[in-house]
C-alpha positions as CSV (number, residue, x, y, z in Angstrom):
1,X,37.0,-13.5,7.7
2,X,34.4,-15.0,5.0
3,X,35.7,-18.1,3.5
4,X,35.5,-18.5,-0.3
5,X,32.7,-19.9,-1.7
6,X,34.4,-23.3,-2.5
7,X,34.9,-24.0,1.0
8,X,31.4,-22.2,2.3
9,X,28.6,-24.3,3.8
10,X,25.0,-24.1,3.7
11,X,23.7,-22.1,6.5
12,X,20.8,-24.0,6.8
13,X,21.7,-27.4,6.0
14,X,25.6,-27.8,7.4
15,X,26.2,-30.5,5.9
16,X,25.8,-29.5,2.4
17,X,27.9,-27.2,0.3
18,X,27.4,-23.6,-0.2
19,X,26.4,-22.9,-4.1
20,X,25.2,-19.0,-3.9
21,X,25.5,-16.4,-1.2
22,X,23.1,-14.1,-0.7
23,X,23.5,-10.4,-1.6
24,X,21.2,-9.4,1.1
25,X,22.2,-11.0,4.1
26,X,25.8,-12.0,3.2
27,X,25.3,-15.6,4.2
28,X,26.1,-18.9,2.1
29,X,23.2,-21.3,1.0
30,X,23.1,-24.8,-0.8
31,X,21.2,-24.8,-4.4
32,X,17.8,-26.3,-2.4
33,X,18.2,-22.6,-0.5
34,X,18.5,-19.9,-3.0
35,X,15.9,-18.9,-5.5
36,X,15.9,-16.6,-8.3
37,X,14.2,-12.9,-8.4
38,X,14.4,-10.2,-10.5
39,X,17.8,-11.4,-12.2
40,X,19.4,-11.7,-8.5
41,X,20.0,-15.6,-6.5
42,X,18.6,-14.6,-3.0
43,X,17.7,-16.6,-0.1
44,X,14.2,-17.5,1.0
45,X,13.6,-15.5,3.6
46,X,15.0,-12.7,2.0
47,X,12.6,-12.9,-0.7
48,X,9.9,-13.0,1.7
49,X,11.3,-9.5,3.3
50,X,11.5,-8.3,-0.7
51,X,7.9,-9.6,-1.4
52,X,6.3,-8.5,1.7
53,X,8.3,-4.7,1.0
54,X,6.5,-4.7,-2.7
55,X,3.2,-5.3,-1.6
56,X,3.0,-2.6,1.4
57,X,4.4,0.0,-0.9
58,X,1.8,1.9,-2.8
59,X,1.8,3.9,-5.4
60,X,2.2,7.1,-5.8
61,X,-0.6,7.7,-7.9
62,X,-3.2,5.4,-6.0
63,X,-2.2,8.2,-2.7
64,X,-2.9,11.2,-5.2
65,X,-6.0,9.2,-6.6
66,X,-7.4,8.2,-2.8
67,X,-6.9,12.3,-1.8
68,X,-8.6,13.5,-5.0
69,X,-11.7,11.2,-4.8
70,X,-12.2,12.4,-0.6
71,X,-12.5,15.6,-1.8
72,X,-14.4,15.3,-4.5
73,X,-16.8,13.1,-1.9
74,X,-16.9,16.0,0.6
75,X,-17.4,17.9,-2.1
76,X,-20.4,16.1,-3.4
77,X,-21.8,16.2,0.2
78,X,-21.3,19.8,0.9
79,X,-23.4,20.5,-2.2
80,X,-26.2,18.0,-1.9
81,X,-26.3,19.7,2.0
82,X,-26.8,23.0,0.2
83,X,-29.2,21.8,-2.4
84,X,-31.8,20.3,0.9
85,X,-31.6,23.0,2.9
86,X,-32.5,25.2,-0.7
87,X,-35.5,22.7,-1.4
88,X,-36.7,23.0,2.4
89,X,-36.5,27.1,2.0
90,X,-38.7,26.7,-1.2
91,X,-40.9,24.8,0.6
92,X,-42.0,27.4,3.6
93,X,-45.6,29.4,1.8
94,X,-45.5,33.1,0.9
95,X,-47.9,34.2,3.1
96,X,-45.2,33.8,5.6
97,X,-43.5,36.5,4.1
98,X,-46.4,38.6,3.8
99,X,-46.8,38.3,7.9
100,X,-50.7,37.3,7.5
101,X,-49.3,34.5,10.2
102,X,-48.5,37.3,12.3
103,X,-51.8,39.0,12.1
Protein backbone atom coordinates (compact mmCIF):
# COMPACT_ATOMS: atom_id res chain seq x y z
CA UNK A 1 0.00 0.00 0.00
CA UNK A 2 1.57 3.60 -0.98
CA UNK A 3 1.72 5.88 1.93
CA UNK A 4 0.42 9.41 1.50
CA UNK A 5 2.66 11.89 0.50
CA UNK A 6 2.93 13.51 4.00
CA UNK A 7 4.41 10.56 5.38
CA UNK A 8 6.44 9.54 1.97
CA UNK A 9 10.33 9.65 1.97
CA UNK A 10 12.76 10.46 -0.52
CA UNK A 11 13.78 7.50 -2.50
CA UNK A 12 17.04 8.71 -2.97
CA UNK A 13 17.94 10.49 0.10
CA UNK A 14 15.91 8.52 3.12
CA UNK A 15 16.27 10.75 5.27
CA UNK A 16 14.56 13.59 3.70
CA UNK A 17 10.91 14.09 3.10
CA UNK A 18 9.07 13.23 0.04
CA UNK A 19 7.75 16.63 -1.75
CA UNK A 20 6.58 15.31 -5.34
CA UNK A 21 6.12 11.77 -6.74
CA UNK A 22 6.77 11.01 -9.87
CA UNK A 23 4.16 10.27 -12.52
CA UNK A 24 6.31 8.07 -14.31
CA UNK A 25 7.81 5.76 -12.08
CA UNK A 26 5.33 6.12 -9.10
CA UNK A 27 8.06 6.72 -6.64
CA UNK A 28 8.43 9.62 -3.98
CA UNK A 29 11.36 12.26 -4.19
CA UNK A 30 12.63 15.29 -1.97
CA UNK A 31 12.42 18.85 -3.72
CA UNK A 32 16.52 18.42 -4.56
CA UNK A 33 15.09 15.28 -6.78
CA UNK A 34 12.26 16.38 -8.98
CA UNK A 35 12.59 18.87 -11.77
CA UNK A 36 10.10 20.42 -13.86
CA UNK A 37 9.24 19.53 -17.73
CA UNK A 38 6.76 20.31 -19.95
CA UNK A 39 4.23 21.46 -17.04
CA UNK A 40 4.82 17.90 -15.32
CA UNK A 41 7.32 17.51 -11.67
CA UNK A 42 9.27 14.30 -12.80
CA UNK A 43 12.30 12.70 -11.54
CA UNK A 44 15.78 12.90 -12.97
CA UNK A 45 16.22 9.90 -14.39
CA UNK A 46 12.97 9.93 -15.84
CA UNK A 47 13.70 13.04 -17.62
CA UNK A 48 16.73 11.50 -18.98
CA UNK A 49 14.44 8.44 -20.43
CA UNK A 50 12.02 11.45 -21.79
CA UNK A 51 14.93 13.44 -23.30
CA UNK A 52 16.81 10.55 -24.66
CA UNK A 53 13.01 9.34 -26.33
CA UNK A 54 12.76 13.07 -28.01
CA UNK A 55 15.92 13.09 -29.61
CA UNK A 56 15.86 9.36 -31.18
CA UNK A 57 12.50 10.11 -32.61
CA UNK A 58 12.52 11.64 -36.04
CA UNK A 59 10.29 13.19 -37.93
CA UNK A 60 8.07 12.21 -40.09
CA UNK A 61 8.84 14.54 -42.61
CA UNK A 62 12.82 14.36 -42.39
CA UNK A 63 11.93 10.11 -43.25
CA UNK A 64 9.74 11.36 -46.29
CA UNK A 65 12.49 14.02 -47.08
CA UNK A 66 15.65 11.38 -46.72
CA UNK A 67 13.45 8.82 -49.25
CA UNK A 68 12.64 11.60 -51.77
CA UNK A 69 16.28 12.97 -52.04
CA UNK A 70 17.77 8.94 -52.59
CA UNK A 71 15.65 8.79 -55.36
CA UNK A 72 16.09 11.77 -56.81
CA UNK A 73 20.11 10.92 -56.29
CA UNK A 74 19.66 7.57 -58.22
CA UNK A 75 17.85 9.40 -60.33
CA UNK A 76 20.45 11.86 -61.12
CA UNK A 77 22.93 8.93 -61.57
CA UNK A 78 20.92 6.87 -63.80
CA UNK A 79 20.70 9.88 -66.14
CA UNK A 80 24.24 11.14 -66.12
CA UNK A 81 25.05 7.06 -66.82
CA UNK A 82 22.78 7.53 -69.88
CA UNK A 83 24.04 10.79 -70.95
CA UNK A 84 28.17 9.14 -71.08
CA UNK A 85 27.36 6.24 -72.63
CA UNK A 86 25.33 8.78 -75.43
CA UNK A 87 28.58 11.10 -75.59
CA UNK A 88 30.88 7.87 -76.08
CA UNK A 89 28.37 6.56 -79.02
CA UNK A 90 28.74 10.11 -80.67
CA UNK A 91 32.17 9.73 -80.36
CA UNK A 92 32.79 6.33 -82.62
CA UNK A 93 33.54 7.97 -86.64
CA UNK A 94 31.03 7.39 -89.45
CA UNK A 95 33.06 5.49 -91.54
CA UNK A 96 32.42 2.83 -89.10
CA UNK A 97 29.12 2.70 -90.28
CA UNK A 98 29.94 2.84 -93.71
CA UNK A 99 32.12 -0.61 -93.22
CA UNK A 100 35.24 1.07 -95.00
CA UNK A 101 36.97 -0.63 -91.56
CA UNK A 102 35.70 -3.75 -92.85
CA UNK A 103 37.15 -3.48 -96.33
Amino acid sequence: MNAPLTQARCFKHVSREAAAKCPACGRFYCRECVTEHEGRVVCRSCLDALLDQETQETPGWLKASAGWGLALAGYLIVFYGFYLIGRMLLRIPSEFHSGVFFE
